[in-house]
C-alpha positions as CSV (number, residue, x, y, z in Angstrom):
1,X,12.0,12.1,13.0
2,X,11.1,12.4,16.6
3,X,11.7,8.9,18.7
4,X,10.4,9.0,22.2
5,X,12.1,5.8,23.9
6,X,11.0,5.9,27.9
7,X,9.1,3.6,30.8
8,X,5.6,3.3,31.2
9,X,4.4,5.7,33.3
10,X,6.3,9.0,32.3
11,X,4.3,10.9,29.4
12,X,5.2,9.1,26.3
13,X,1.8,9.5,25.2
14,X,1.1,13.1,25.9
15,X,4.0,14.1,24.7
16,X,3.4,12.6,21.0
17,X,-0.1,14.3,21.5
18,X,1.5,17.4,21.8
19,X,4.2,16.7,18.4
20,X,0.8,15.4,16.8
21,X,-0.6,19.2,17.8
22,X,2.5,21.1,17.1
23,X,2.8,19.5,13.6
24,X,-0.8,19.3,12.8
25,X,-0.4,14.9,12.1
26,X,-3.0,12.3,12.1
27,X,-2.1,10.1,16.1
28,X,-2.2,6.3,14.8
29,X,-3.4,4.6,17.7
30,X,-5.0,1.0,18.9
31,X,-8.1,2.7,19.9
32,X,-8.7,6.4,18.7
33,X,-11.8,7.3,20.8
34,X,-9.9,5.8,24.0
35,X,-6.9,8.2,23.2
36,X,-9.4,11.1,22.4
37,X,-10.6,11.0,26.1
38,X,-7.6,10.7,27.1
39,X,-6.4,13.9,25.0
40,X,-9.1,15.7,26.2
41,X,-7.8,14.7,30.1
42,X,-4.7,16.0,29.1
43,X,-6.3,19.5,27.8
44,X,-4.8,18.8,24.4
45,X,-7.6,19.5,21.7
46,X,-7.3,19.8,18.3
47,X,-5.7,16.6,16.9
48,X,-7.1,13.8,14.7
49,X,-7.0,10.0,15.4
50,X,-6.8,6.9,13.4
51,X,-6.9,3.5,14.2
52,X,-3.7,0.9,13.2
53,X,-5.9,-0.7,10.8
54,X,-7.4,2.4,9.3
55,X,-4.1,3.7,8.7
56,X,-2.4,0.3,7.1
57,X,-5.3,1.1,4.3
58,X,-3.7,4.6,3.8
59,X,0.3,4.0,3.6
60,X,0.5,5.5,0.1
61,X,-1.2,8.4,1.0
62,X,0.4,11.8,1.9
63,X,0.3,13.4,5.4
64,X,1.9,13.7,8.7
65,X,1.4,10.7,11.1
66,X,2.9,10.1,14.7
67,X,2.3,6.3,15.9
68,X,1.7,5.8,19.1
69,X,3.0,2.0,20.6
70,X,4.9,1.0,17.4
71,X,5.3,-2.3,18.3
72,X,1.9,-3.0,18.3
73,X,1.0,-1.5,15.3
74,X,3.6,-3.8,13.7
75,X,1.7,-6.6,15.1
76,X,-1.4,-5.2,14.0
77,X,-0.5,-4.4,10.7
78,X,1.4,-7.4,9.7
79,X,0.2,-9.8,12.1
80,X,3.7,-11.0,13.2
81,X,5.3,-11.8,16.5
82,X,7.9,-8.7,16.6
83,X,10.2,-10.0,18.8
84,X,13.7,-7.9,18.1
85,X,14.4,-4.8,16.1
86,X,17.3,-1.9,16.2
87,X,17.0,1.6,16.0
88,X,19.2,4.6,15.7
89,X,19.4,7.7,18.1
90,X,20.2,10.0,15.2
């Protein structure tokens, strides 16, 4: 798994648009045809988006996914307050 940690403002995004590419997976997003423009800024065609909610109605289904803002799709998805959670750098 691929975890890009890093400040606003240095390419989080386009770089999970290119992984998306590279891997050929669905970019869960808050608001897919905002990110498509903002793909086709970046001259990255070629990938497939999916709102939060759209993909909370497909987690049993197979395929490759990269989630863009994790946070807020927690919120999205479970409707909680996320206030604290670990993760591991391996």
């Amino acid at each position: 798994m691929i975890r890009i940690i890093d400040e606003r403002g240095t390419g989080k995004t386009s770089r999970l648009m290119l992984i998306a590419k590279e891997q050929d997976a669905i970019f869960v997003c808050a608001n897919p045809h905002a990110m498509e423009y903002k793909a086709q800024a970046y001259g990255i065609e070629g990938i497939k988006f999916m709102s939060y909610e759209k993909f909370s109605t497909v987690l049993d289904q197979p395929g490759n996914y990269v989630i863009d803002e994790l946070e807020n799709f927690i919120k999205s998805a479970f409707g909680k307050n996320l206030i604290s959670y670990t993760i591991s750098t391996e």
